[in-house]
N, C-alpha and C positions, 0 to 999 in steps of 0.2 A: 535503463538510466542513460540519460545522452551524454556525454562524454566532447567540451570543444578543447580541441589544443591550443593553448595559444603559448606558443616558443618561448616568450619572454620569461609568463609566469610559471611555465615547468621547469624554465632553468633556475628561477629563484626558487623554488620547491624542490627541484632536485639537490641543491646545497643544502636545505634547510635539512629536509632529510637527511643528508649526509653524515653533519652534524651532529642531528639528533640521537641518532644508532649510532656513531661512534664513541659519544657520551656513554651509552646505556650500555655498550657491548666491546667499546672498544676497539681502536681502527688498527688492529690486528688482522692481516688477510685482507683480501682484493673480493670489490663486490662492484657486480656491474650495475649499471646503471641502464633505467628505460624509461619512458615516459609512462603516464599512465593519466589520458587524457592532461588536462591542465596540471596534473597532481604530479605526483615521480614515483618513484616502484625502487629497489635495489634485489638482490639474489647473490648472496653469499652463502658462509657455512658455516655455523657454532655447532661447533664438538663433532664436527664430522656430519653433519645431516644438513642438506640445503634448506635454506632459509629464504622468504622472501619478507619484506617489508614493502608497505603502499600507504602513500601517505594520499588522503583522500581531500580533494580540494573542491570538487561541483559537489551537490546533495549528499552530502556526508552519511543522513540518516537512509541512503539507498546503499550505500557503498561496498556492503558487506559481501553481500553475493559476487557481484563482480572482482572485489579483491580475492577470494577465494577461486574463482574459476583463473584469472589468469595468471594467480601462482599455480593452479597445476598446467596450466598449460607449457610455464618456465621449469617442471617439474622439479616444482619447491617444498615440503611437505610442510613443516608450520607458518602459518601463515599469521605478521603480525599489523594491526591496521591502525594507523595515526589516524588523526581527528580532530580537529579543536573545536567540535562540537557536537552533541547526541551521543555522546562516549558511551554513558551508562547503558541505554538504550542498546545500541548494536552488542556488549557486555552483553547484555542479557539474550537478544540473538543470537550470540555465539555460544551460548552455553545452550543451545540447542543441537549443537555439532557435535559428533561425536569425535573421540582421538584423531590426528589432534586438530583440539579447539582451540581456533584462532584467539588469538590475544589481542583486545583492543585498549589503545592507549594514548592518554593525549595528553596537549603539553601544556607543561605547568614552569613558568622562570625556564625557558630554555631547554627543560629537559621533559624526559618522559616516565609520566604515571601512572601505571595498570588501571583501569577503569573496574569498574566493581560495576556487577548488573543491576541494573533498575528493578525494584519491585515490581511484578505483572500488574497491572491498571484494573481498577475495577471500572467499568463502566459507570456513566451517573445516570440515575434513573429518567427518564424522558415521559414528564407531566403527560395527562393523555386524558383532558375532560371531554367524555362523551359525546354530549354534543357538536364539538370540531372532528372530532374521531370518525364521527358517523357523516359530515361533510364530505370526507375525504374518505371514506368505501363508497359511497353512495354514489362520488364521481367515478368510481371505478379505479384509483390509484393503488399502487403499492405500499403498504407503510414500513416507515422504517426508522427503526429509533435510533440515534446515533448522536453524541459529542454534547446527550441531556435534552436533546429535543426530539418530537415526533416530528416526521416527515413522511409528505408524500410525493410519491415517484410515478414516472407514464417512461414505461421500459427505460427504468433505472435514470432516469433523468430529472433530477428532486422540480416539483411546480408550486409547493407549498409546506410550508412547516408550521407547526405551532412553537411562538414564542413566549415566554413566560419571565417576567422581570423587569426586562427590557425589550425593546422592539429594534430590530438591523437598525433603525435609523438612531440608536440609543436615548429612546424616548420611553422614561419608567412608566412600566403596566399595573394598573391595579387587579387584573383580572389577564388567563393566556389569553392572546392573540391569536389567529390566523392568517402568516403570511404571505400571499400569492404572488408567485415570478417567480422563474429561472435564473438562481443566481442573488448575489447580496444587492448590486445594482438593479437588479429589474425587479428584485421586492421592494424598495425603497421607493421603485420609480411608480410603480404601480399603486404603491399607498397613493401616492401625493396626487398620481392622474386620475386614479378610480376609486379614490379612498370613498367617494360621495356612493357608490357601488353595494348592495351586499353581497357579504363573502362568497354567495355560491354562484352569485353571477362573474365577481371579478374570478373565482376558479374555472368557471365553465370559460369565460373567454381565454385565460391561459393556455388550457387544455387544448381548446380548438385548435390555436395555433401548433402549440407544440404535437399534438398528435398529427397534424398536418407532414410536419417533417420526419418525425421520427419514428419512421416505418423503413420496410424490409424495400420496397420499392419507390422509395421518394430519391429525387436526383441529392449530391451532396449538400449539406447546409451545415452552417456550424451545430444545429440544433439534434442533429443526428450522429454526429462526431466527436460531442462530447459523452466523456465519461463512459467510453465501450466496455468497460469492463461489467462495472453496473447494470449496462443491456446485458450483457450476457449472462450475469444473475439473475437476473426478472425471467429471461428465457428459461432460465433451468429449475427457478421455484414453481413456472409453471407446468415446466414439465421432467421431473426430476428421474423421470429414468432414461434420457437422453444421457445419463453420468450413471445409470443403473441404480438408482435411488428410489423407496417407496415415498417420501416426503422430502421437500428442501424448504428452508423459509431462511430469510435475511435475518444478521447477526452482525453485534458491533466489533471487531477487532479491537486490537491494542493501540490506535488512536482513529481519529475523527478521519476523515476526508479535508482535506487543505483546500483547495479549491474545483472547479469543477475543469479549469483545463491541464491538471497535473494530471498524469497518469498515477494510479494506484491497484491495490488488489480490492475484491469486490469479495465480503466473507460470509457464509451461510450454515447454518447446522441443519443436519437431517437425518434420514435414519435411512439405512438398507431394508429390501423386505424383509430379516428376519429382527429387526426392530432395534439393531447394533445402530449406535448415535456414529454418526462421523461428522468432521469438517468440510467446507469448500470452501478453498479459495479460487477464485477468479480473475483470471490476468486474460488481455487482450494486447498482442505485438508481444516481441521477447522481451521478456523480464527479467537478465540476470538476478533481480535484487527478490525476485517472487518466492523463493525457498525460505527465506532469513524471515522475512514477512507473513508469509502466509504462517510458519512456527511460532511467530510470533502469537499469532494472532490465536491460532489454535490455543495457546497457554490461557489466552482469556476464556473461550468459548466452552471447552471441553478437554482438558489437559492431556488424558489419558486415550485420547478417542483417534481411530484413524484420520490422516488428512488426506484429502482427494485436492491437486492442484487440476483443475479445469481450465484449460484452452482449446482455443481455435487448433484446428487438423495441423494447419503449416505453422502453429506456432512451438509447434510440439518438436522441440531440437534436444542434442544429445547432451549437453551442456549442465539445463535445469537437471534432467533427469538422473545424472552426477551427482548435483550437488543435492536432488531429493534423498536419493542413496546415503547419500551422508549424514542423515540426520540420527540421532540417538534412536527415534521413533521415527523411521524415514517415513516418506509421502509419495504416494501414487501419482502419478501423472494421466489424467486421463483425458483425450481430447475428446473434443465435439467437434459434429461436422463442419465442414466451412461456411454452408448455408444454416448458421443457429439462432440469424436472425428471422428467420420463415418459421 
């Protein structure tokens, strides 16, 4: 998660904070003060045991992991996390940790309100009439049902979905669609340019392009740069014992994908050879926030099932593998090689 400082608004954050806990705990005792990207941070002590507090100001809903690694880094042990938004959310992340479990809390009139965990998500079913189904194997894509729609992917990179109700452009369906482009924009764009097209033709032009770029030896383009994580899912459903796995297939986590240039975790269920289910999640670059998340996401998929966090060789730092340890049910870290797009 990127983290920009800007002076101004941490020093109004660092008051706010100040404020805030002293309300809730009381300005009893000396507690220092840090930044913590745009946000503020403090480390004092109730009842004798260091404490940290972080109030979380960029992507709130990443925030967790990161507040947790760098209270131990201030060697803090409970760790408590402000928010004024996705409270419940990170609540329920946190009750994935074991002793002690961070306390998330956000603010209501000035002060601060223990968040209470969000119910786990149930997925919503993603329509899936045959004949677009068989469109989209037939070009050779990956499917993948996610946030109620089926989709297809060329190495994790979505070039088509079926839409049902309404269409990107929010024009009511009486029958699903098939929408083709990379993106909300370039399915939109693509209706209006090649709508006169049939669907397997505007797919196949899609695909040309996009399998153009998004290969193991194409120079950089944006079209091979988005969504790495998602490549490196598709790599490993193709071949799942590069993670030691007899099977892997794509699976929808505890929410949708936001857009296609956030970074996110990429989630899969599979089995070991002796036919034991486990999780994968998928992170590409370091991901403080990947332990909170990919927990997450396992509570959807398979509750009770090992989780395998899957990265790249040099993304594999000491950090995650802390805060995997930490979990109730902790999670293996296992990398892949650094060439896992070959």
């Amino acid at each position: 998660m990127s983290q920009v400082n800007d002076p101004r608004r941490s020093t109004l954050n660092a008051a706010k904070l100040a404020a805030l806990v002293d309300a809730r705990w009381g300005a009893d005792g000396e507690r220092a003060r840090h930044p913590f990207g745009s946000g503020a941070a403090l480390v004092g002590t109730v009842d004798g045991v260091s404490t940290a507090w972080v109030l979380a100001d960029q992507v709130p809903e990443r925030s967790l992991g990161p507040a947790v690694l760098w209270a131990e880094r201030q060697g803090a042990g409970p760790v408590h996390l402000v928010v004024d938004s996705s409270a419940h959310v990170l609540a329920r992340q946190a009750s994935f940790f074991a002793e002690p479990v961070p306390a998330v809390w956000r603010v209501e009139d000035r002060a601060l309100v223990r968040a209470d965990p969000a119910p786990v998500p149930v997925p919503l079913p993603a329509p899936s009439p045959p004949e677009l189904v068989d469109l989209l194997l037939d070009a050779g894509l990956e499917l993948v049902a996610e946030g109620g729609s089926l989709r297809g992917e060329l190495n994790g990179l979505e070039v088509a979905r079926i839409a049902t109700g309404t269409s990107t452009a929010g024009v009511p369906l009486d029958a699903p669609l098939l929408e083709v482009g990379v993106g909300r924009a370039d399915r939109e764009l693509t209706g209006m340019l090649h709508g006169d097209l049939a669907p397997v033709d505007q797919l196949d032009r899609v695909i040309e392009i996009v399998r153009r770029h998004r290969r193991p030896d194409a120079e950089p383009h944006p079209l091979n740069q988005l969504v790495p994580e998602r490549w490196l899912r598709a790599a490993l459903c193709r071949e799942p014992a590069l993670v030691g796995l007899a099977s892997l297939h794509p699976a929808e986590g505890a929410h949708a994908r936001a857009n296609l240039r956030e970074r996110d975790i990429a989630v899969a269920a599979g089995e070991r050879p002796d036919g034991e289910p486990v999780v994968v999640a998928c992170a590409v670059g370091v991901a403080p926030d990947l332990v909170p998340v990919a927990a997450d996401a396992r509570a959807v998929v398979a509750p009770g099932a090992p989780l395998l966090l899957a990265v790249p060789e040099r993304d594999d730092v000491p950090g995650i593998r802390r805060l995997a340890s930490r979990l109730v049910m902790p999670a293996e870290v296992t990398p892949v090689p650094i060439d896992w797009r070959r």
